[in-house]
C-alpha positions as a Markdown table, in Angstrom:
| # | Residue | x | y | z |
|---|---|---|---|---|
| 1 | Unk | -8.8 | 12.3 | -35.3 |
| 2 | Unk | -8.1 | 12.6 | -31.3 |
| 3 | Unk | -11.1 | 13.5 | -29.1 |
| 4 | Unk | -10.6 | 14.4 | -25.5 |
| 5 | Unk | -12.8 | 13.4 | -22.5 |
| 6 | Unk | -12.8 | 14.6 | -18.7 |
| 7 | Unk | -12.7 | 11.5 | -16.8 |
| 8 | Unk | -13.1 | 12.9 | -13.3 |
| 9 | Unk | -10.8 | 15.1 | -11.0 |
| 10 | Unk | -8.3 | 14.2 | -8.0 |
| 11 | Unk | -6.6 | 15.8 | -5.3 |
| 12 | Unk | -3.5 | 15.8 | -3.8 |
| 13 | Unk | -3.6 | 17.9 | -0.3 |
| 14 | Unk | 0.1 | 15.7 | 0.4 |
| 15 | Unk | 1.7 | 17.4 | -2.7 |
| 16 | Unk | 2.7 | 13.9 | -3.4 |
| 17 | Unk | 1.0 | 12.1 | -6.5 |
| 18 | Unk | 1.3 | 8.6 | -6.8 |
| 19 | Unk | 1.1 | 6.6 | -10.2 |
| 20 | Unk | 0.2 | 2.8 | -9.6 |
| 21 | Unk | -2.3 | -0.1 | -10.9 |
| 22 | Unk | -5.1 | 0.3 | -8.9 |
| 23 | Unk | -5.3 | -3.6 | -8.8 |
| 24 | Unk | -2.0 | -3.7 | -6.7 |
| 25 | Unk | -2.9 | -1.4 | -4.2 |
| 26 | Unk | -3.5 | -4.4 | -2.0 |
| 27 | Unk | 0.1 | -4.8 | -2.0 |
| 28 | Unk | 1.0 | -1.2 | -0.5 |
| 29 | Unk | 2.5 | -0.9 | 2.9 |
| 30 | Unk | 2.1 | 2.4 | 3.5 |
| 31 | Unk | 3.7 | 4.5 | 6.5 |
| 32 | Unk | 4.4 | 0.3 | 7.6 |
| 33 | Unk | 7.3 | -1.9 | 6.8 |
| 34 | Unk | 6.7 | -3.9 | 3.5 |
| 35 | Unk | 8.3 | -6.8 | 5.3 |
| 36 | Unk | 4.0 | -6.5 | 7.2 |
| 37 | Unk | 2.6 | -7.5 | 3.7 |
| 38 | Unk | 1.4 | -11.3 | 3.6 |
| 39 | Unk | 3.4 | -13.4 | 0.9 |
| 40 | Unk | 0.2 | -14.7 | 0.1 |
| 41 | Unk | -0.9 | -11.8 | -1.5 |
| 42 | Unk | 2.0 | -11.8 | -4.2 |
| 43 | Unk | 0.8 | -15.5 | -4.6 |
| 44 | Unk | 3.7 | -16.7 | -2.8 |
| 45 | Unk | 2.4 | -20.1 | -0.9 |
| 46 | Unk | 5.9 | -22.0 | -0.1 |
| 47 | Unk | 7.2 | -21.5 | 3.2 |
| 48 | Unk | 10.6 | -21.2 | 2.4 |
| 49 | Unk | 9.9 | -18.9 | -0.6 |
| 50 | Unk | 7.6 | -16.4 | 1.8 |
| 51 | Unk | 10.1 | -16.6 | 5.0 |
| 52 | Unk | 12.9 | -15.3 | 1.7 |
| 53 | Unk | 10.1 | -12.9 | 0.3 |
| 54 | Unk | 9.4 | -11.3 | 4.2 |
| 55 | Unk | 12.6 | -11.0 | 5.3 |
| 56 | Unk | 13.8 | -9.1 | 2.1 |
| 57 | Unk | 16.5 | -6.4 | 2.2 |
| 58 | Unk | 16.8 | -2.5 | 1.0 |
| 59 | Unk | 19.5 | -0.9 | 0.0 |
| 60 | Unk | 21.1 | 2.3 | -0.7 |
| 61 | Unk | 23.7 | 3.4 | -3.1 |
| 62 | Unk | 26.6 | 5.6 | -1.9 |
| 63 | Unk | 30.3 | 6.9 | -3.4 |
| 64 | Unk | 30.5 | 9.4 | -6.1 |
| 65 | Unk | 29.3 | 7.9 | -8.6 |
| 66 | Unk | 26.3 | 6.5 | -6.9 |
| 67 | Unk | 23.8 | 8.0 | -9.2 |
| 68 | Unk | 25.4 | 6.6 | -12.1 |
| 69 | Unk | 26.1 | 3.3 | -10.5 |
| 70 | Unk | 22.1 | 2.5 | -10.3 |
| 71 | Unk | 21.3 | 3.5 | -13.9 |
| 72 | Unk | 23.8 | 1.5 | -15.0 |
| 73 | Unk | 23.6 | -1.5 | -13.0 |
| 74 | Unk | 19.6 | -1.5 | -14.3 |
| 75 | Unk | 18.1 | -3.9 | -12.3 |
| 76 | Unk | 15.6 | -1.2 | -10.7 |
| 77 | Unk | 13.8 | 1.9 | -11.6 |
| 78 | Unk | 14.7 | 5.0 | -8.5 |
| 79 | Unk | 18.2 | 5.9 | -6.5 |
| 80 | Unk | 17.8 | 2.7 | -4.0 |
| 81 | Unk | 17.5 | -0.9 | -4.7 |
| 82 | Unk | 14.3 | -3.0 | -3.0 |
| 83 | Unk | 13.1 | -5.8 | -2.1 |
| 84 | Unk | 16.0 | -8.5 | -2.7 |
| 85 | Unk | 14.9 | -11.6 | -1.3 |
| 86 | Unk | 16.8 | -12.7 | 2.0 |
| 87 | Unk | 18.5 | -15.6 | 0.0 |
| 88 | Unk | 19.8 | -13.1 | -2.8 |
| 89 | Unk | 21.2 | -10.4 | -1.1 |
| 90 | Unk | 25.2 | -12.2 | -1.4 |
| 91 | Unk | 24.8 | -12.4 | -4.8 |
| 92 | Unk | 23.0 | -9.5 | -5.4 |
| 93 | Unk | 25.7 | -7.2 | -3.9 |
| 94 | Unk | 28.9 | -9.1 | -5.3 |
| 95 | Unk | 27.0 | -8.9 | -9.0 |
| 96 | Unk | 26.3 | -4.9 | -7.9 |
| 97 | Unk | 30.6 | -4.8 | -6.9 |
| 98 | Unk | 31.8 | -6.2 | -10.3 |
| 99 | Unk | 29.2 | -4.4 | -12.2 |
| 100 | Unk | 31.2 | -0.9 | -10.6 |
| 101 | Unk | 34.3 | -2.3 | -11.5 |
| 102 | Unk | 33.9 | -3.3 | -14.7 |
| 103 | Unk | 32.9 | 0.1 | -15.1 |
| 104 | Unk | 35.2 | 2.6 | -13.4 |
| 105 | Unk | 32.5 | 3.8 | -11.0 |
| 106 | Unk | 33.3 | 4.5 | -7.5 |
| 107 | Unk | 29.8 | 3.5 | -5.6 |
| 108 | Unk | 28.9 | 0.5 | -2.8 |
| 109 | Unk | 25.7 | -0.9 | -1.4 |
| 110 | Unk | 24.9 | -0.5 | 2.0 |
| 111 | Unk | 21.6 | -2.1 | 3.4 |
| 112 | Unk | 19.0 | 0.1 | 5.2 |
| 113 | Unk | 18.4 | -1.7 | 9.0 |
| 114 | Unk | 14.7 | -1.4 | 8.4 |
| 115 | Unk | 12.8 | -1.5 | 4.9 |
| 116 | Unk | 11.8 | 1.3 | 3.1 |
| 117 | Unk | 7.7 | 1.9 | 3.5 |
| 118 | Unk | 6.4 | 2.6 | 0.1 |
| 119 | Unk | 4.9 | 5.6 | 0.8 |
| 120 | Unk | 8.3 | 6.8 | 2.5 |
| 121 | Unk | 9.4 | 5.7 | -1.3 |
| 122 | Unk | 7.0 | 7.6 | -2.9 |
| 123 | Unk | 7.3 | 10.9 | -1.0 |
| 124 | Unk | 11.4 | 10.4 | -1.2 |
| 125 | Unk | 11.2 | 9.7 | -4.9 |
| 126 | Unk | 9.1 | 12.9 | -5.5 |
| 127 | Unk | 11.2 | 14.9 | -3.3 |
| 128 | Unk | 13.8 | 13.7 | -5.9 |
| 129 | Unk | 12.4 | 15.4 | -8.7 |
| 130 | Unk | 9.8 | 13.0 | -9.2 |
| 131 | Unk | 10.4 | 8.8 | -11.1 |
| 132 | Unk | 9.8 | 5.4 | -10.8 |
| 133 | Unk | 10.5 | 3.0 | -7.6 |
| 134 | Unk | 10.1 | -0.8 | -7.4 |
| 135 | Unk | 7.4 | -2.2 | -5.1 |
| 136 | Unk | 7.6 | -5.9 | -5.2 |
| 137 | Unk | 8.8 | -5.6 | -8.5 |
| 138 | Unk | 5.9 | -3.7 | -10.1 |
| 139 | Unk | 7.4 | 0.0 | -11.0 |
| 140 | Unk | 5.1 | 2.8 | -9.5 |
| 141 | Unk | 5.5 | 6.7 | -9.9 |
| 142 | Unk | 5.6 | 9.3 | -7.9 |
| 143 | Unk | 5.7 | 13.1 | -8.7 |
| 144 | Unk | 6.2 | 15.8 | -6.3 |
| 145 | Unk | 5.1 | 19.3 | -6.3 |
| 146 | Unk | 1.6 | 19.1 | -7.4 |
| 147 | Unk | -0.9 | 21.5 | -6.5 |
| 148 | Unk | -1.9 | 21.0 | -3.0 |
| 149 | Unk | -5.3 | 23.4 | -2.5 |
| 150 | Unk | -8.0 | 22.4 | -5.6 |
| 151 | Unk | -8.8 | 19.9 | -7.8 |
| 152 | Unk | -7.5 | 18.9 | -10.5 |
| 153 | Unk | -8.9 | 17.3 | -14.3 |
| 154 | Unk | -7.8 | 14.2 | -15.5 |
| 155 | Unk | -8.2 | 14.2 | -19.3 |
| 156 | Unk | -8.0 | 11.7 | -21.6 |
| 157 | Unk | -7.5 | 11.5 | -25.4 |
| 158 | Unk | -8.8 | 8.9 | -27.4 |
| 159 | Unk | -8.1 | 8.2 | -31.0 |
| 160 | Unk | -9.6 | 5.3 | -33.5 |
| 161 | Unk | -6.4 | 2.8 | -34.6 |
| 162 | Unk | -8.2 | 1.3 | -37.1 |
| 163 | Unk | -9.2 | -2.6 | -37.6 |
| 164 | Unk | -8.4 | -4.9 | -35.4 |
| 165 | Unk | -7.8 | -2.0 | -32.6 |
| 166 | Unk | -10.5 | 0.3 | -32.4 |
| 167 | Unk | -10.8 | 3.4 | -30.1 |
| 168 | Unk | -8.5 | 3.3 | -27.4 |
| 169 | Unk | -7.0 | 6.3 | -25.1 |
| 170 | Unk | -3.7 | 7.4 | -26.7 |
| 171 | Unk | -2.9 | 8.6 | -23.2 |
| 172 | Unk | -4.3 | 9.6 | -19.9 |
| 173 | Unk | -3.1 | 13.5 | -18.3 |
| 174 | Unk | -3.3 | 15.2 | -15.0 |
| 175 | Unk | -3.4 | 19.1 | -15.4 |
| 176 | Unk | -1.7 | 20.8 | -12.9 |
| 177 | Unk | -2.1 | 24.4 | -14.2 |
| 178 | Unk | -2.0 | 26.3 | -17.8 |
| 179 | Unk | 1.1 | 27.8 | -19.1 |
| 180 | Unk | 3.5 | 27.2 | -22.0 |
| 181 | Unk | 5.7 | 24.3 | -21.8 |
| 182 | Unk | 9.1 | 24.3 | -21.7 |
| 183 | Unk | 9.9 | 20.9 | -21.0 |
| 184 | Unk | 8.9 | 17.2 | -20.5 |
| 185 | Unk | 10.9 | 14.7 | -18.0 |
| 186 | Unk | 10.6 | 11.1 | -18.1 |
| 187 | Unk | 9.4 | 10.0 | -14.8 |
| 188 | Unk | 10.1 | 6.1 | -16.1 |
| 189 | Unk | 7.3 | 3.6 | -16.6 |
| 190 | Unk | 3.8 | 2.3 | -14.4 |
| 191 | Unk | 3.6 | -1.3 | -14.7 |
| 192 | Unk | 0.3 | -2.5 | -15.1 |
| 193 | Unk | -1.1 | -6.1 | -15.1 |
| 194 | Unk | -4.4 | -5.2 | -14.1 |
| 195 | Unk | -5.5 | -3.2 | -17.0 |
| 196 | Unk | -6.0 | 0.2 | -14.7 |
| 197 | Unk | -4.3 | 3.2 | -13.9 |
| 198 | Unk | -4.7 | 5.1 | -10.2 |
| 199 | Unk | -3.7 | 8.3 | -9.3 |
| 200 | Unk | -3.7 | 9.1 | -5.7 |
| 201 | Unk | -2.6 | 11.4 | -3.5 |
| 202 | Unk | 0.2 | 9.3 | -1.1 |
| 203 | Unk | -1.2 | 10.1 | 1.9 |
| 204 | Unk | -4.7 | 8.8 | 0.8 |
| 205 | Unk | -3.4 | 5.9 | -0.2 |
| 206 | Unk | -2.6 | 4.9 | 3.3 |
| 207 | Unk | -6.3 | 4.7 | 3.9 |
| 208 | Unk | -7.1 | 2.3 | 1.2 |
| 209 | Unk | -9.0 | -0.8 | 2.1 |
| 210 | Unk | -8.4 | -3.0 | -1.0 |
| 211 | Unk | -10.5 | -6.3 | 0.2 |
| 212 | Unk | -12.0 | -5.6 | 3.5 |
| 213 | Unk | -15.4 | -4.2 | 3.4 |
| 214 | Unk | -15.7 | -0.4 | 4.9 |
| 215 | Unk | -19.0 | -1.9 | 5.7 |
| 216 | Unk | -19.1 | -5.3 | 6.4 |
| 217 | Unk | -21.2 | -5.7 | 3.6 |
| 218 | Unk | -20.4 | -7.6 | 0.3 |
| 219 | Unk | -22.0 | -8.7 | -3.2 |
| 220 | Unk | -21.8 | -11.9 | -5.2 |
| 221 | Unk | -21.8 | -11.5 | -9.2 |
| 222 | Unk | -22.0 | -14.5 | -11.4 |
| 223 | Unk | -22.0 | -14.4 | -15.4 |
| 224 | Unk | -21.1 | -16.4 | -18.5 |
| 225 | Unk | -23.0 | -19.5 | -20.4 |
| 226 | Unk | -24.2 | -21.3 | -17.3 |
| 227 | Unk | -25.5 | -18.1 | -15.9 |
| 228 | Unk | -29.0 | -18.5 | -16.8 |
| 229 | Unk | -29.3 | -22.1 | -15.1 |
| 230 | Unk | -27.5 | -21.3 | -12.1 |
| 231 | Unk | -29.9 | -18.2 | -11.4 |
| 232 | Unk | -33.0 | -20.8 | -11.5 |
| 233 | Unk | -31.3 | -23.3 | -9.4 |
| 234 | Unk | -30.0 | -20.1 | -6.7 |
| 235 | Unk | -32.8 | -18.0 | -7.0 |
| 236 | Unk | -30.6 | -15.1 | -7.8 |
| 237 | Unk | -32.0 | -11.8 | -9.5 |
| 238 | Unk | -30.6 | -9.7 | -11.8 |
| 239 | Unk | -27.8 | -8.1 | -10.0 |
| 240 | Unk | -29.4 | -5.0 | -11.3 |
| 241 | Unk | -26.1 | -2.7 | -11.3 |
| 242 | Unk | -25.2 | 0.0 | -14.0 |
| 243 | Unk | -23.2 | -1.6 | -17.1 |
| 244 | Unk | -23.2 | -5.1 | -16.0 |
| 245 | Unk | -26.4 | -6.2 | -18.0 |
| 246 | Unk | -26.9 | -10.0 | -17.7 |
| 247 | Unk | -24.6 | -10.4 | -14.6 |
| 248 | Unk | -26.9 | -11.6 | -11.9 |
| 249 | Unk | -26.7 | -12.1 | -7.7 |
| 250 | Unk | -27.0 | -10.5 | -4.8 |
| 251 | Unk | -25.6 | -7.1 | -2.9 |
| 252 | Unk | -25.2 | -6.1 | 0.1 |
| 253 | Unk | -25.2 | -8.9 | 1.8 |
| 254 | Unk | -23.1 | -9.5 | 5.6 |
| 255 | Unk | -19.6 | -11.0 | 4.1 |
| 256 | Unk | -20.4 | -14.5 | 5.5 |
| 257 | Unk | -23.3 | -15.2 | 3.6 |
| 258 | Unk | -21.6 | -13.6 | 0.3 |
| 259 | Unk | -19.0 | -15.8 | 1.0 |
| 260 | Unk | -20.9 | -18.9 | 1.9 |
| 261 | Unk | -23.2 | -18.0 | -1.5 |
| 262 | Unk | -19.9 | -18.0 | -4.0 |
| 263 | Unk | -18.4 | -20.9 | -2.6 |
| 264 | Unk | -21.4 | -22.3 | -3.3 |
| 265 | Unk | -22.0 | -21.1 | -6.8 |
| 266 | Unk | -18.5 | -22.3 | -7.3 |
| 267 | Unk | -19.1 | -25.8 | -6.2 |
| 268 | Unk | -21.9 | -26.0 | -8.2 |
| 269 | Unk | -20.1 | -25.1 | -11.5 |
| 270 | Unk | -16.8 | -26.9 | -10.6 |
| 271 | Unk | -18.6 | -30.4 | -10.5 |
| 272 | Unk | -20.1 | -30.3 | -13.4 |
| 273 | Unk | -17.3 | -28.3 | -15.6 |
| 274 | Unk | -20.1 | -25.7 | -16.0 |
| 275 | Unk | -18.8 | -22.4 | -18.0 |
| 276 | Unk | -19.4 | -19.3 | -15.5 |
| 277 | Unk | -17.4 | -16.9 | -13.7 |
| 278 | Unk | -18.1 | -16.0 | -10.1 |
| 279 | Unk | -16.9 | -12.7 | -8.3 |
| 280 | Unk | -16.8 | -11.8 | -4.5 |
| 281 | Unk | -17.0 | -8.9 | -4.0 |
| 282 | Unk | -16.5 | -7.4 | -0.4 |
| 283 | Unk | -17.2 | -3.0 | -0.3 |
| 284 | Unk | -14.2 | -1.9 | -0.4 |
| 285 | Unk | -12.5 | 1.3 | -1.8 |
| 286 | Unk | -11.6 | -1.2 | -4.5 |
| 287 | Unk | -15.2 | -2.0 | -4.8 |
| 288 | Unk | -16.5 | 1.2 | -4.8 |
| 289 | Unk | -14.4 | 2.6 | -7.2 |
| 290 | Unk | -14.3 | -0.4 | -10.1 |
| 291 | Unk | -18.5 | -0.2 | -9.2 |
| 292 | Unk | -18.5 | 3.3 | -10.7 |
| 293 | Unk | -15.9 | 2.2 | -13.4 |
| 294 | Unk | -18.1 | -0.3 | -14.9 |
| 295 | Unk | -20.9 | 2.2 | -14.9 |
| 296 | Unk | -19.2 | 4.7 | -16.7 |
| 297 | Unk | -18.9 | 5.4 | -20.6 |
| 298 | Unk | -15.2 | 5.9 | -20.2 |
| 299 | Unk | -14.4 | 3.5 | -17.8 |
| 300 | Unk | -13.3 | 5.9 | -15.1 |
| 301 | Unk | -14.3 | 6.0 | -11.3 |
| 302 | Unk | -13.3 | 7.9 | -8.2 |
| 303 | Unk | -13.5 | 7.4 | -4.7 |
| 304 | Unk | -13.1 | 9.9 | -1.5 |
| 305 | Unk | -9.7 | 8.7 | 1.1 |
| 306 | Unk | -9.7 | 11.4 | 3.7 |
| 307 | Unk | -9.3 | 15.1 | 2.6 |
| 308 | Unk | -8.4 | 13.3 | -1.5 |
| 309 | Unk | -9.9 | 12.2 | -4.1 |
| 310 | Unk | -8.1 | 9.5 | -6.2 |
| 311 | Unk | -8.7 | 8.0 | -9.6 |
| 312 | Unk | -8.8 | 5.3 | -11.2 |
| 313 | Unk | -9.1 | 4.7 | -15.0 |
| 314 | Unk | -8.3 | 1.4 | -17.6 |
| 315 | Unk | -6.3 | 2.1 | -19.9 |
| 316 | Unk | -8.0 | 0.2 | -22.4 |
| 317 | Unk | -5.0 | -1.4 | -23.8 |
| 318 | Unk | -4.7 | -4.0 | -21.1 |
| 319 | Unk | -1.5 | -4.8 | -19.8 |
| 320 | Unk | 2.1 | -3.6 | -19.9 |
| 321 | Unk | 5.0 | -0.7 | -19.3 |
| 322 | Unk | 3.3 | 2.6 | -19.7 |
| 323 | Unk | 6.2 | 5.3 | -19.8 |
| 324 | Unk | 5.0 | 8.8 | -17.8 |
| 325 | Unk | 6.4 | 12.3 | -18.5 |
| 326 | Unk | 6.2 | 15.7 | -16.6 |
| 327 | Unk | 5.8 | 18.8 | -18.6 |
| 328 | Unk | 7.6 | 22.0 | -16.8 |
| 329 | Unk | 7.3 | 25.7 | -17.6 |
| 330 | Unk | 10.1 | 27.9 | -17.9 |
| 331 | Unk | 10.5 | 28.6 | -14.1 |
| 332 | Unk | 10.7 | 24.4 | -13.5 |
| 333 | Unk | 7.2 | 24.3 | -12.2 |
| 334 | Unk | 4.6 | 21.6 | -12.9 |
| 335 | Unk | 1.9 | 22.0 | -15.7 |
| 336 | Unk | 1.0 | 18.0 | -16.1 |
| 337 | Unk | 2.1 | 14.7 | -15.6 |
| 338 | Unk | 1.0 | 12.4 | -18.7 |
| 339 | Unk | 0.5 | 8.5 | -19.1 |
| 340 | Unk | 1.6 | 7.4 | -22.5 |
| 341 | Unk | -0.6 | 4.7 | -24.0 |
| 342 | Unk | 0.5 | 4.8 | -27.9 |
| 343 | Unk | 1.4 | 7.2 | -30.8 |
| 344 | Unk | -1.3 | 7.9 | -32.5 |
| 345 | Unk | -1.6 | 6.2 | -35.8 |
């Protein structure tokens, strides 16, 4: 038996809808350069690999059979190829050359003199009939022609897989308008490794703060078998905040002193191989969205970027390749873009 549930609604005054995990988002460029994103936040800490990682290469795909030439070659999602690493870019382009001739297809890489910003990516790739791009390797979707002038639902259907599964959302769907569908078009597949789904309108994704504070304030959560002890020794309350019963520390506090308080608690549980997890948490949009996720029954949350509202959902089945679909009317126009989480049983 499926059951539906509204999580929340989201608009898109770009026309642009963007598909991504909402824990990456600290990894989007924006209107800037990718090449501006710190290494450090893909976990990259070698010198040699980051200088490689920064000074990465674009490229686009031309000749007559370009189109072709990309599907087939299969090493990224989208009609251009990103983010090959400085050292790569040799072999990268004589593997591209003898995969067209081993083919018959008449196509050629030619690299872009500055990279590709990914919300230029997004807004090219929707402009394209909508699909998936590469950023950093993660794929990410992007639909155009959504409806730019009112909100619209996010719905989500949940059916019961049995033991060992439980409930879990068979898939998540934006509703763009009602009217009988005459087709569905893969847009490709999300990648998630952080267990979430966002959907945001492009241009409010260039406002996205994903670790600084919007208000220079920040909390400090602590949980787990040694949680108990350590709120004796710290004097920490209950951290009091919907859906996180038994987590306890302290909010809104300026970001040094959160900081200074969960190095602290990590200090104290490191020496003695204590069992407790500790969480900074700076107020971000990042914050403030997972905040109202973890309150929330069906572990949705939304957050206001500009004139847009994005959302942000987990898909409770963790991790993986999530494949998206448009549905069109007879006339080609948009009815809804769906996340597909499993078949139903």
């Amino acid at each position: 038996m499926e059951e539906m549930f509204e999580l929340g609604t989201v608009s898109c005054p770009s026309g642009t809808l963007v598909l991504i995990d909402g824990g990456h988002l600290g990894l989007w460029s924006g209107n800037r350069s990718p090449a501006d994103i710190d290494p450090a936040a893909l976990g990259i800490e070698d010198a040699a690999m980051a200088a490689d990682v920064a000074g990465a290469i674009d490229f686009v795909v031309t000749g007559p059979d370009a189109s072709e030439a990309v599907l087939t070659f299969d090493r990224q999602p989208g009609s251009r190829l990103h983010d090959i690493p400085a050292s790569k870019t040799a072999e990268f382009e004589a593997a591209f050359a003898e995969h067209c001739r081993s083919v018959g297809l008449d196509a050629r890489l030619e690299a872009l003199p500055v990279r590709e910003a990914h919300a230029l990516r997004a807004i090219r790739t929707g402009e394209e009939g909508g699909g998936s791009f590469s950023m950093f390797g993660v794929p990410v979707v992007a639909v155009g022609g959504v409806p730019r002038d009112r909100p619209l639902p996010v719905l989500a259907t949940r059916v019961d897989y049995g033991d060992g599964v439980g409930e879990c959302w068979s898939e998540i769907s934006i509703r763009m308008s009602e009217g009988q569908v005459a087709s569905s078009v893969s847009l490709g597949d999300i990648g998630v490794d952080w267990a979430r789904v966002l959907f945001g309108d492009v241009d409010a994704l260039n406002l996205w703060q994903h670790d600084e504070p919007v208000d220079g304030l920040a909390d400090v959560a602590f949980w787990g078998a040694a949680a108990d002890e350590a709120a004796t020794t710290f004097a920490a309350p209950e951290l009091g905040e919907p859906g996180e019963d038994g987590v306890h520390g302290w909010t809104g506090l300026p970001v040094s002193e959160a900081m200074d308080r969960a190095l602290a608690l990590s200090r104290w549980k490191d020496e003695s191989g204590r069992r407790m997890a500790v969480d900074f948490r700076p107020h971000s949009h990042h914050w403030q969205i997972m905040r109202e996720v973890r309150a929330s029954p069906v572990e949705a949350g939304s957050v206001e970027l500009g004139d847009a509202r994005v959302l942000c959902a987990m898909t409770s089945w963790g991790d993986g390749f999530f494949p998206v679909t448009a549905e069109l009317d007879p006339s080609g126009d948009l009815l809804a873009v769906r996340v597909r989480f499993a078949d139903a049983p």
